[in-house]
N, C-alpha and C positions, 0 to 999 in steps of 0.2 A: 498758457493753457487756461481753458475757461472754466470756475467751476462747475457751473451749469446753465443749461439755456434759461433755465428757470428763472436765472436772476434778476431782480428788477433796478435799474439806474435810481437814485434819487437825488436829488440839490445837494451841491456843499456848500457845509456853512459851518460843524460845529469840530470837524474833523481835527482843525489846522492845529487846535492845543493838546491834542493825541499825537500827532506825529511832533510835533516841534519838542514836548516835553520828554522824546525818548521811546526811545522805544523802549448652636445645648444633662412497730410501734409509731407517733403522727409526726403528719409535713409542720406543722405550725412550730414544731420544738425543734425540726430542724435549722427551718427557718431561723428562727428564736436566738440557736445557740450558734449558727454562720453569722448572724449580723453581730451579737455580744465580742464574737471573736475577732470579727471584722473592726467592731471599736477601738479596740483593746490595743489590737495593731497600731492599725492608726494614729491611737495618743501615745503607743512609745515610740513612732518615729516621729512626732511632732502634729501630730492631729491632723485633719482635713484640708489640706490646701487647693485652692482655688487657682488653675492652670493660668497665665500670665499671659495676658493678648500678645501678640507679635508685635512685635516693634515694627513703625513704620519711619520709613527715609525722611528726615527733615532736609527740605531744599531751600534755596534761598529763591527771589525771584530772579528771573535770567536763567535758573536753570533748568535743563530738561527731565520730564519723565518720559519713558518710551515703553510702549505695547506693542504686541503684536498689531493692535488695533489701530494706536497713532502715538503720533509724536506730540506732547502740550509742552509748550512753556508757557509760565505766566510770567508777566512783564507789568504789570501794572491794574491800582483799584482807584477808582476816580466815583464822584460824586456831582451830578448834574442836575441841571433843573429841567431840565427838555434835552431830549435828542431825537430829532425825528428822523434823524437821516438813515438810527439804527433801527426803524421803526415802533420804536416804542412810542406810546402818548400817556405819561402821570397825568391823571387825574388830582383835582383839587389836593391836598395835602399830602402829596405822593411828591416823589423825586426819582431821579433815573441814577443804577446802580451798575457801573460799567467794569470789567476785566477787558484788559488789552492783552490778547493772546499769541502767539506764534503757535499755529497747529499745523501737522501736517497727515494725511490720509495714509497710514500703512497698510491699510488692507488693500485685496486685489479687486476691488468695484467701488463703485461712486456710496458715500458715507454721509447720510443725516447729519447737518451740523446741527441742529435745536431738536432731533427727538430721544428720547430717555435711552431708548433700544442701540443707541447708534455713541455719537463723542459726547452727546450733551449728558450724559449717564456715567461718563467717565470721569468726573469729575462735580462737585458742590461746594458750595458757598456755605458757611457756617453763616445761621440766622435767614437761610436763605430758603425755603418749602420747596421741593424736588418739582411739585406741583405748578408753584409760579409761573408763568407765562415767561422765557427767554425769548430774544430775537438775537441776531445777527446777522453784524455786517462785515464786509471788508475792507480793513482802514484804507489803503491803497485807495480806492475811485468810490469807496461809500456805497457799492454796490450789495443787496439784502444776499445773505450768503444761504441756499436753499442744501446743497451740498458738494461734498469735496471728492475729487478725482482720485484716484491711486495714481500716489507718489508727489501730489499738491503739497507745497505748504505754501500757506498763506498768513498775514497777520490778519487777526480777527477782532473785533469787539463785539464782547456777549453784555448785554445791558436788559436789564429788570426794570419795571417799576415797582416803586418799596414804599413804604410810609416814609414821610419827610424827616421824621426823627429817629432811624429803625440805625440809622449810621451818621456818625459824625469824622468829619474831617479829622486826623491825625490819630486815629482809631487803626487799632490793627486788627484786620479780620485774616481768619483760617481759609484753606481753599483744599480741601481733601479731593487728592488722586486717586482714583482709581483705575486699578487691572476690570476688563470682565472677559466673560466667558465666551466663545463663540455657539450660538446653538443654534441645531440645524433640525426643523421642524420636519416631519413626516406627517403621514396619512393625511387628517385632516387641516394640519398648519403648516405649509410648506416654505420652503424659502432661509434664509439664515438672517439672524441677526445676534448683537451682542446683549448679555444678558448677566446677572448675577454678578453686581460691583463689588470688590472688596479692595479698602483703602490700603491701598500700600505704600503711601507718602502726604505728606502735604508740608504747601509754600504759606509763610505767613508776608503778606501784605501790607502796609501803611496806607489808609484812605487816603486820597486826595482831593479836597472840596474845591471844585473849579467852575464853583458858584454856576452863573448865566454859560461859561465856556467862552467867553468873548474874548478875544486878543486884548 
C-alpha cells in the first residue's frame, strides 16, 4: 500500500549503510489567621511538598511505544554529512541528524508524518528545537514520506540539519515519547487533529558518526 500519491522518488545512494547496519468583624484577619493555620499544618506534617512528576517508561531502542495515534519504535541515531535522498541540504558547517524509525499509522485516516499536529509532535529529540525543519523518507525505495495510511507501517528516516558540532559520534542522545490528544475543532476550526504532547516514555540512543555514509 502506498503512502501517498504525493510522494516524490529520489536517487539511491546513501540508503545502503541504513539498512545494512540494521535495522501549575474583617476578611484580612480571616484571611490572616487560615493561612497561619494552614502553615502551622503543614510544618507538622512535614512542610510544603512539591507533587513528584510521573514517572515515564524507559525503553530500550527496538522497542515499541504505542498510541492511539501510532505505533514508533526507534531503531537507530546516525550522524552524516549529506543526505539528500532524505531531502535534507546542511548548509556550510551544518551536518545531517538521522533517527531510523519503524512507525506505523493507528488512526483511521491518512496522518502527517513531518507536521507537529500529526506523528512528528509525537515524539522529540533532546537538543533538537520542535521548530527545526524535519523531513522524511522511507528507507525501503528512499521515497519523501508526505503521509501515512491507516494501519501503514513503514521504516522511516526523520533527518535534521544541526550544527556540525551540536552531536558527536558515541554520544548518547534522549528521544521523548509522547501520548497526544485528539481534538476536534468546531465553528470556526473544523476538522481533527492531534494536539497537547505529554511525554510518557523515552528511548536513549548511541550516535553513530558514518562520516560521508559511503560503503
Amino acid at each position: 500500500m502506498s503512502d501517498s500519491p504525493e510522494e516524490t522518488r529520489v536517487p539511491k545512494r546513501r540508503f545502503d549503510w541504513l539498512r545494512a547496519a540494521g535495522d501549575r468583624v474583617p476578611t484580612k484577619w480571616f484571611a490572616g489567621i487560615f493561612i497561619a493555620l494552614f502553615l502551622a499544618a503543614t510544618a507538622a506534617f512535614g512542610g510544603l511538598a512539591t507533587a513528584a512528576p510521573p514517572e515515564i517508561d524507559r525503553l530500550e531502542p527496538g522497542e515499541a511505544h504505542i498510541t492511539d495515534q501510532r505505533s514508533l519504535t526507534i531503531q537507530r541515531a546516525v550522524l552524516i554529512d549529506e543526505l539528500p535522498e532524505a531531502g535534507v541540504y546542511p548548509e556550510p558547517g551544518q551536518r545531517v541528524f538521522a533517527l531510523v524509525a519503524d512507525v506505523e499509522n493507528r488512526w483511521d485516516r491518512p496522518a502527517s508524518v513531518t507536521s507537529r499536529d500529526a506523528i512528528r509532535g509525537s515524539f522529540s529529540v533532546d537538543g533538537i528545537e520542535p521548530e527545526t525543519t524535519m523531513q522524511a523518507a522511507r528507507l525501503e525505495d528512499e521515497s519523501l514520506v508526505i503521509a501515512l495510511q491507516p494501519g501503514v507501517s513503514t521504516k522511516i528516516v526523520f533527518a535534521w540539519a544541526v550544527d556540525a558540532d551540536q552531536f558527536t559520534g558515541g554520544e548518547r542522545v534522549d528521544v521523548a515519547l509522547n501520548d497526544m490528544s485528539l481534538y476536534t475543532g468546531s465553528f470556526v476550526i473544523e476538522g481533527q487533529s492531534w494536539d497537547s504532547p505529554v511525554t510518557t516514555a523515552a528511548v536513549t540512543v548511541e550516535i553513530e558518526d558514518v562520516g560521508a555514509g559511503a560503503e
